[in-house]
C-alpha positions as CSV (number, residue, x, y, z in Angstrom):
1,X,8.5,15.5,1.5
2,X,7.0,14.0,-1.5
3,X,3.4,13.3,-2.7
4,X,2.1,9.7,-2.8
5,X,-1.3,7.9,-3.8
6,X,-2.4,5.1,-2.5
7,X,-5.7,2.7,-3.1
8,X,-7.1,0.0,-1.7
9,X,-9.5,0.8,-3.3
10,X,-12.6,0.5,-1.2
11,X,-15.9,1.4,-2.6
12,X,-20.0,0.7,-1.8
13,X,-20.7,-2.6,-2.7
14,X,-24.1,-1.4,-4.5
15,X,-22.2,0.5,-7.0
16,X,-21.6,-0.3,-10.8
17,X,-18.1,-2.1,-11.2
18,X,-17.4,-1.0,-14.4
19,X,-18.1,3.0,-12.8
20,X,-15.7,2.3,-9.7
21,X,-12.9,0.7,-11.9
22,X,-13.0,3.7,-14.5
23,X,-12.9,5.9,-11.0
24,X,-10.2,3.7,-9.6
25,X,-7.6,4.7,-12.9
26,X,-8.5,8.4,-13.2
27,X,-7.7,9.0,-9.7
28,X,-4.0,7.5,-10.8
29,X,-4.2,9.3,-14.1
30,X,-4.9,12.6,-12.7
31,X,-2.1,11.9,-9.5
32,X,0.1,11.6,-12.5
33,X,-0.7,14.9,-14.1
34,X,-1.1,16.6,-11.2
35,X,3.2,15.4,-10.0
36,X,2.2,12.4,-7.3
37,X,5.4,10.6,-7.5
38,X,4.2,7.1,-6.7
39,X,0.7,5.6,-6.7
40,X,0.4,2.0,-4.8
41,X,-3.0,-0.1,-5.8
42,X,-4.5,-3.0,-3.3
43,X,-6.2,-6.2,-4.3
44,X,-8.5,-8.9,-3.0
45,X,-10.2,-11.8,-4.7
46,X,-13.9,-12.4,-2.8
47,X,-14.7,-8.2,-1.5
48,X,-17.4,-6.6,-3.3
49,X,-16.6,-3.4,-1.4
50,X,-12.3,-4.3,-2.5
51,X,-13.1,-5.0,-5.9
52,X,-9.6,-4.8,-8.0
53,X,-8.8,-8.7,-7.4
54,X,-5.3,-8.2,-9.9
55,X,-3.0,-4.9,-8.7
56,X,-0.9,-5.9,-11.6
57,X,-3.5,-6.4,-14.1
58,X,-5.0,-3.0,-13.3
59,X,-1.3,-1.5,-13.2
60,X,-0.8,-2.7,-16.4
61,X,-3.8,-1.0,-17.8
62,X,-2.5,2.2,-16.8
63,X,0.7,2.1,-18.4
64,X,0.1,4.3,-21.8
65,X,-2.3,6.5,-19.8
66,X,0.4,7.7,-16.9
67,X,3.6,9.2,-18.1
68,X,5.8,10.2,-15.0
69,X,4.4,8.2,-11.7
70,X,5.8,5.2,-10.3
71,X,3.3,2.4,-10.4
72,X,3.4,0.0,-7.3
73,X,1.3,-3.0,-6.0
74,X,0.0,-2.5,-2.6
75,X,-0.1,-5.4,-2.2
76,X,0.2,-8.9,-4.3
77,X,-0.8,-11.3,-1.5
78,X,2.1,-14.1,-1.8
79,X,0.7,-16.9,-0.2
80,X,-2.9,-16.6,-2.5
81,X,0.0,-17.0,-5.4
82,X,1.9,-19.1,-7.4
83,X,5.5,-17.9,-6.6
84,X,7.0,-18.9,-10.3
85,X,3.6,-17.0,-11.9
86,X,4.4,-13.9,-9.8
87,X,7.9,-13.8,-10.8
88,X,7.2,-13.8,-14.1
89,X,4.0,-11.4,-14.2
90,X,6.1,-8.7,-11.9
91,X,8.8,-9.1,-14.5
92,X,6.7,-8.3,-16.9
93,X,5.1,-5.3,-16.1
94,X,8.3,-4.0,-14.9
95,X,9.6,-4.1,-18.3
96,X,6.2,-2.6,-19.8
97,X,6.8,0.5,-17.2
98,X,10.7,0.3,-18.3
99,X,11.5,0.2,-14.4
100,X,8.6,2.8,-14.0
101,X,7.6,0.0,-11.1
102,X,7.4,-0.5,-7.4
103,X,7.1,-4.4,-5.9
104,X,4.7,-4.5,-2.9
105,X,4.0,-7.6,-1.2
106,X,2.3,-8.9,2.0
107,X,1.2,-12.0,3.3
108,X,-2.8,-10.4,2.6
109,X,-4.9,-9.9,5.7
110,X,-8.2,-10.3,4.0
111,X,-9.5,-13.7,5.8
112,X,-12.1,-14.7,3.3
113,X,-9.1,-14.6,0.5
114,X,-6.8,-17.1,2.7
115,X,-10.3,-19.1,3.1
116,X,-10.8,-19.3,-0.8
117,X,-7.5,-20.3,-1.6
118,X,-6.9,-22.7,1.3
119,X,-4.2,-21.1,3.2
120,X,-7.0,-20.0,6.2
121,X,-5.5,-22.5,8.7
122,X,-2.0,-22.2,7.5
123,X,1.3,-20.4,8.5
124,X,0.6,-17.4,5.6
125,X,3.1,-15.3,7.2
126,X,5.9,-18.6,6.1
127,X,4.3,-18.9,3.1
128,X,4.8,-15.0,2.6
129,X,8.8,-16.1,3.2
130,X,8.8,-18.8,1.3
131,X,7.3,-16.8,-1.6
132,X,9.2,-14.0,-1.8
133,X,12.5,-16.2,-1.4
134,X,11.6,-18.4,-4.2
135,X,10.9,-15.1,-6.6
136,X,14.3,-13.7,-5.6
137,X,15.6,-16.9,-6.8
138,X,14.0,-17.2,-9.8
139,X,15.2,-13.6,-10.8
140,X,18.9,-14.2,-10.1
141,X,19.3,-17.7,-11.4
142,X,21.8,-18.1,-14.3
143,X,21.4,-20.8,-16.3
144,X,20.3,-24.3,-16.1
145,X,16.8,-25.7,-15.0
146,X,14.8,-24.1,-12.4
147,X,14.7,-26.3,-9.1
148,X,13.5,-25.2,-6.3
149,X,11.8,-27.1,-3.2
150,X,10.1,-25.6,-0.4
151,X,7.7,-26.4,2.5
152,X,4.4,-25.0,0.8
153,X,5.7,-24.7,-3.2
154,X,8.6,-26.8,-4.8
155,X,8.5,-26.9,-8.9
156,X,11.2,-27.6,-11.5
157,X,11.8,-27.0,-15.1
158,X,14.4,-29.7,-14.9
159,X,12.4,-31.7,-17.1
160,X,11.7,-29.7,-19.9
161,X,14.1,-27.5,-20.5
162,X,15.4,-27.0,-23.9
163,X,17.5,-23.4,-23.8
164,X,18.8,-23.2,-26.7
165,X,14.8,-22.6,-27.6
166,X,14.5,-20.5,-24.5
167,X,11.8,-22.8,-23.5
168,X,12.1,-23.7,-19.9
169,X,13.7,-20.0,-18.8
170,X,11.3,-17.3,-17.4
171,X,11.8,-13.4,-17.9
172,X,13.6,-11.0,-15.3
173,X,12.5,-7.6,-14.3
174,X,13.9,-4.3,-16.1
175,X,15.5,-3.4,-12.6
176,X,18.6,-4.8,-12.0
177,X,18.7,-6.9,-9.8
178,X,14.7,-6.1,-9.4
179,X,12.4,-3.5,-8.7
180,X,12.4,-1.7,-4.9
181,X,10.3,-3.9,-2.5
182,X,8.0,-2.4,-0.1
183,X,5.9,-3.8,2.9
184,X,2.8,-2.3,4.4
185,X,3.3,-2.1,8.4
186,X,0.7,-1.9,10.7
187,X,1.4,-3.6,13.8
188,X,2.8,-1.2,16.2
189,X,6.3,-2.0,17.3
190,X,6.3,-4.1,14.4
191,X,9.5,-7.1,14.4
192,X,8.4,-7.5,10.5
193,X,9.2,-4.2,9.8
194,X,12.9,-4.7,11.3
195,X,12.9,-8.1,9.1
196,X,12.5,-6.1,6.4
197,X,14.7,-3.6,7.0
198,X,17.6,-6.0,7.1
199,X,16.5,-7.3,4.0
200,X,16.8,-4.0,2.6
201,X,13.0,-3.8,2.0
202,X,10.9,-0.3,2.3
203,X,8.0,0.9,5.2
204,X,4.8,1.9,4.4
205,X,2.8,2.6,7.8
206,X,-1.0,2.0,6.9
207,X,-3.1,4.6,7.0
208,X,-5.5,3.3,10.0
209,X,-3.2,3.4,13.0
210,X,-2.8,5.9,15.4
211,X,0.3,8.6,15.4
212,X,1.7,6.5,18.3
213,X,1.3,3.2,16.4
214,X,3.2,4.7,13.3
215,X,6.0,6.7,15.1
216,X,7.0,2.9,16.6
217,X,7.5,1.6,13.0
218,X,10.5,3.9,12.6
219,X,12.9,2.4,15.5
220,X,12.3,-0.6,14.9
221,X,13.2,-0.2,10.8
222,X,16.1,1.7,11.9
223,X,16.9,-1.1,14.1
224,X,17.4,-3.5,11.0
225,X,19.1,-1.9,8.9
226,X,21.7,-1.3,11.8
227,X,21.5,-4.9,12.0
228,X,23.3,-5.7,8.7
229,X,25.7,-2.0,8.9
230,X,23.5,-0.3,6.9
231,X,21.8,3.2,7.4
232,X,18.1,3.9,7.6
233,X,17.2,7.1,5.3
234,X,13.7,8.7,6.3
235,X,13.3,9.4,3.2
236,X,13.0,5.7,2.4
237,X,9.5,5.8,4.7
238,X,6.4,6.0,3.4
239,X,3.7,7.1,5.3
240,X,-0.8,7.0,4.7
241,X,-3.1,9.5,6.0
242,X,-6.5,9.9,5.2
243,X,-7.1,13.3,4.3
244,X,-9.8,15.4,2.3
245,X,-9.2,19.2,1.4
246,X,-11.4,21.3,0.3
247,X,-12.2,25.1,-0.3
248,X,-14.1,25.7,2.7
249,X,-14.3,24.3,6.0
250,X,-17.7,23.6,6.2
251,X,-17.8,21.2,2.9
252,X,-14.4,19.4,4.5
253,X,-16.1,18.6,7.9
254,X,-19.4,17.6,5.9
255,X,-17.4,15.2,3.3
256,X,-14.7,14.4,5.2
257,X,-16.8,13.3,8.3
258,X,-20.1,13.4,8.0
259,X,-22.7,11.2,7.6
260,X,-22.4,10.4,4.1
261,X,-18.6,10.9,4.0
262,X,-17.0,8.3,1.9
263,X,-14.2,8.6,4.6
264,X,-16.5,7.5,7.5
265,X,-17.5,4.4,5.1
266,X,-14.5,3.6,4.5
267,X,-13.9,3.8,8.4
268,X,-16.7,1.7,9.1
269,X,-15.8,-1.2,6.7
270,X,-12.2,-1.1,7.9
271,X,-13.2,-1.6,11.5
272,X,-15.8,-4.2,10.6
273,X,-12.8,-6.6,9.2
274,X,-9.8,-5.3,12.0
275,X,-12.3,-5.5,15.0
276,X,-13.6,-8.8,14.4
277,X,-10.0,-10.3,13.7
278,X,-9.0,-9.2,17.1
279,X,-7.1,-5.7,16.5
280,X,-9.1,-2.9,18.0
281,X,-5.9,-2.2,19.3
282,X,-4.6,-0.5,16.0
283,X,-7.5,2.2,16.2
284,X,-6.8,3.4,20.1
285,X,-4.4,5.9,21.0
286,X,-3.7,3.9,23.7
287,X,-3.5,0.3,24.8
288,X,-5.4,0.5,28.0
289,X,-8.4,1.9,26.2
290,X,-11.6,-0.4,26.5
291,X,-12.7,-2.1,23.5
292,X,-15.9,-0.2,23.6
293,X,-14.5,3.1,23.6
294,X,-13.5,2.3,19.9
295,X,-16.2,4.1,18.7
296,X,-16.7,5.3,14.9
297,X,-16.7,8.9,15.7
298,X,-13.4,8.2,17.9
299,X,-12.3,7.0,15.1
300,X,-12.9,9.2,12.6
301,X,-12.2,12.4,14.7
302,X,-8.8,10.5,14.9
303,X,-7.9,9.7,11.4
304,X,-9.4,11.4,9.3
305,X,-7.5,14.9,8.3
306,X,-9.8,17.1,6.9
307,X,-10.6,20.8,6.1
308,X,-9.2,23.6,4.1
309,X,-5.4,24.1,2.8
310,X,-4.2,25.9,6.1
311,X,-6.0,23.6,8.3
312,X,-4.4,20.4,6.9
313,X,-1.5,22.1,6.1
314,X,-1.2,22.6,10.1
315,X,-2.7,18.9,10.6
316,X,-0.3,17.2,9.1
317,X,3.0,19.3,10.3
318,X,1.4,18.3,13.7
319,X,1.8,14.8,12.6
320,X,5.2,14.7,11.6
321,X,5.8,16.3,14.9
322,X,4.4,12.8,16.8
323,X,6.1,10.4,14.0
324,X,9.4,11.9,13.2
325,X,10.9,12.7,9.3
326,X,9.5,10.9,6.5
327,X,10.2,10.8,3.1
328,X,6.5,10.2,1.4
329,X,3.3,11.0,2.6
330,X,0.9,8.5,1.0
331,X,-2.8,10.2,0.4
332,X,-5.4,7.1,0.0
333,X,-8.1,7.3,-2.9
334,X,-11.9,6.8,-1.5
335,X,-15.0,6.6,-3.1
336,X,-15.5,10.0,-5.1
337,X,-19.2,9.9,-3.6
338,X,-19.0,13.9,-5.6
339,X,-16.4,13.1,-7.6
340,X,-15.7,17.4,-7.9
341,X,-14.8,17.4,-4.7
342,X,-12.8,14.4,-4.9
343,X,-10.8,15.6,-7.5
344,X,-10.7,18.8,-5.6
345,X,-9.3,17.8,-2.7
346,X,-6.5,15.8,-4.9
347,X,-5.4,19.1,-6.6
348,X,-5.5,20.8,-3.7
349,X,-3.7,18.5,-2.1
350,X,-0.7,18.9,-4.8
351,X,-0.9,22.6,-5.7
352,X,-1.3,24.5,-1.8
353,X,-1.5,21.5,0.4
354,X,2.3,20.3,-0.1
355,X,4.3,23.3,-0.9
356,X,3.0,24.9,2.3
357,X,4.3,21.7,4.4
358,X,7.5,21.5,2.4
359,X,8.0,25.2,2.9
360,X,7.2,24.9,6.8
361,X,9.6,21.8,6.9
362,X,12.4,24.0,5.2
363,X,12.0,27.1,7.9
C-alpha cells in the first residue's frame, strides 16, 4: 500500500492567508521528502475556511520545490470553468511537472461556488459531462479549427485560425493521450463511480464516510470496468482517512480529538455544509440512524484515527478489513494548530506508521 496526501485544505477562517498558504505548500514539500507518492490539493472560490480558490495555480507553485511526488488537483470544479481554459491550463502544468501530474475533476459540491458562478439551479452534474467531454476533445483533435457545440458551452476557432502561425491551436498535455483522471466518490453505492470506471477513470473515496459507505465504492467500480471487458486493479483505488500520530497516546487523543483539535474543526465545518445539503447520511454507520444521533463526538470517535504508531497501525489494518484491498491510502492535511506535531504525525506517518501496515499486509 502506498502513502498519499491529500488537502482540501481547510483552515480557521480568523487566520492569516498568507500563514495558511505557506502551511498549505510545506505540508506537500515535506510529503515529498519524506516518499508520499501523490499529493491531491482542493479548491473553492467564496470559503474563507477553503481558501486555495486555483488547485492548479497552487500546483504550479510547487513545482521547483517537490522533486519526486505526483501533483494532482482534487478537484478543478468543471462546471465553475471554461472548458477550452481548463484544457489549456491542465496542459500546461502537465508539461511544467513533465507528466509529474494527476487530473482530478468533479462537478464541485460547494453551493455558494455554483451560486457565484450561476450554475446554482442548473444540471452541474451535465455540465461536469459536458466539460470533461469537450477537454477530451480538445486534446485529441488534429488539425483544423476547433468546433465544438454543446448544451452549456459551444466555442470555435473556425474563425480565426491561421496555423501556419499556430494561432488558433491550443497546447496538449505531456501525457499521451493525457494525464490519469481521478474522481472523488462519496455517495455510497455510488452509479458515478461505475461511470467512471467505464470510462477508465480512478476512485478516490472521501475521507468523511463511514467504512461501510467506502467498501460500497469498490463493487460498484469493479462493476464498470467489467462493463467495457476491462479489469479493476485495487491498486488503482485511492482511499482518505483522517488520521493524526503522535508519540504518545495522550497527545494523539488531545490533538486528534479534543477540544481544540484541528481535526474536530475540521469535523464541525464539514458537517455544517453536508448536513444542511441534505447528507447526514454520509456520517452514519447506518441508514436507519436518526438525524439527531449525528452528533460531533459520534462523528469524530468515528473518523478520526488517532494515537501512537501501534495504535494506528492496528486502526487502519482494521479498516482494510471492512473495505477490502486498496492501492493508496490518502492522509488529509489539517490545520497545523502546533505545527511540531503536525509535522510529527506526517513523519510518523511515513517512517513507522506505513512499513508496519505494509509488513502486516505481507504476513
Amino acid at each position: 500500500m502506498h502513502l498519499g496526501y491529500f488537502t482540501m485544505p481547510l483552515h480557521p477562517p480568523g487566520r492569516n492567508y498568507v500563514e495558511t498558504l505557506k502551511e498549505d505548500r510545506e505540508a506537500i514539500i515535506l510529503a515529498d521528502r519524506l516518499g508520499y507518492t501523490e499529493a491531491f490539493v482542493g479548491e473553492h472560490v467564496t470559503d474563507l475556511a477553503e481558501t486555495i480558490t486555483s488547485c492548479l495555480t497552487f500546483i504550479a507553485s510547487l513545482i521547483s520545490d517537490t522533486k519526486r511526488i505526483k501533483l494532482g488537483t482534487g478537484t478543478v470544479n468543471l462546471p465553475n470553468n471554461h472548458p477550452a481554459a481548463v484544457a489549456a491550463q491542465v496542459a500546461m502544468v502537465d508539461n511544467l511537472l513533465e507528466g509529474r501530474f494527476y487530473f482530478g475533476i468533479s462537478p464541485g459540491g460547494l453551493l455558494s461556488d455554483a451560486e457565484v458562478f450561476g450554475n446554482l439551479d442548473k444540471d452541474r452534474t451535465a455540465m461536469f459531462v459536458e466539460a470533461i467531454d469537450h477537454i477530451l476533445a480538445i486534446w485529441s483533435h488534429g488539425g483544423g479549427p476547433i468546433d465544438r457545440t454543446g448544451k452549456f458551452w459551444s466555442f470555435s476557432t473556425q474563425r480565426t485560425q491561421m496555423l501556419d502561425i499556430g494561432q488558433g491551436a491550443i497546447v496538449k498535455p505531456y501525457q499521451k493521450p493525457h494525464p490519469p483522471i481521478f474522481v472523488t466518490v462519496v455517495a455510497p453505492f455510488s452509479k458515478g463511480v461505475t461511470a467512471a470506471a467505464e470510462r477508465g477513470w480512478l476512485p478516490i473515496s472521501a475521507n468523511f464516510l463511514q467504512p461501510p459507505w467506502v467498501a460500497s465504492h469498490w463493487p460498484m467500480y469493479k462493476k464498470g470496468r467489467e462493463n467495457v471487458g476491462a479489469t479493476a486493479n485495487p491498486a488503482d483505488w485511492r482511499v482518505a482517512r483522517s488520521i493524526f500520530v503522535a508519540d504518545d497516546e495522550k497527545t494523539a487523543q488531545e490533538y486528534g480529538k479534543g477540544a481544540k483539535s484541528p481535526y474536530r474543526f475540521y469535523f464541525k465545518q464539514l458537517m455544517t455544509k453536508l448536513v444542511s445539503n441534505g447528507r447526514p447520511e454520509l456520517f452514519k454507520h447506518d441508514r436507519s440512524l436518526p438525524d439527531s444521533a449525528v452528533t460531533l463526538d459520534y462523528v469524530c470517535d468515528a473518523l478520526i484515527t488517532c494515537g501512537t504508531v501501534d495504535s494506528v497501525v492496528d486502526q487502519i489494518l482494521a479498516f482494510r478489513e471492512k473495505t477490502g484491498d486498496f492501492g493508496t491510502l490518502l492522509y488529509p492535511g489539517h490545520d497545523w494548530v502546533d505545527p511540531k506535531l503536525g509535522r510529527r504525525s506526517m513523519e510518523l506517518m511515513a517512517e513507522k506508521v506505513m512499513p508496519a501496515v505494509n509488513a502486516a499486509i505481507r504476513k
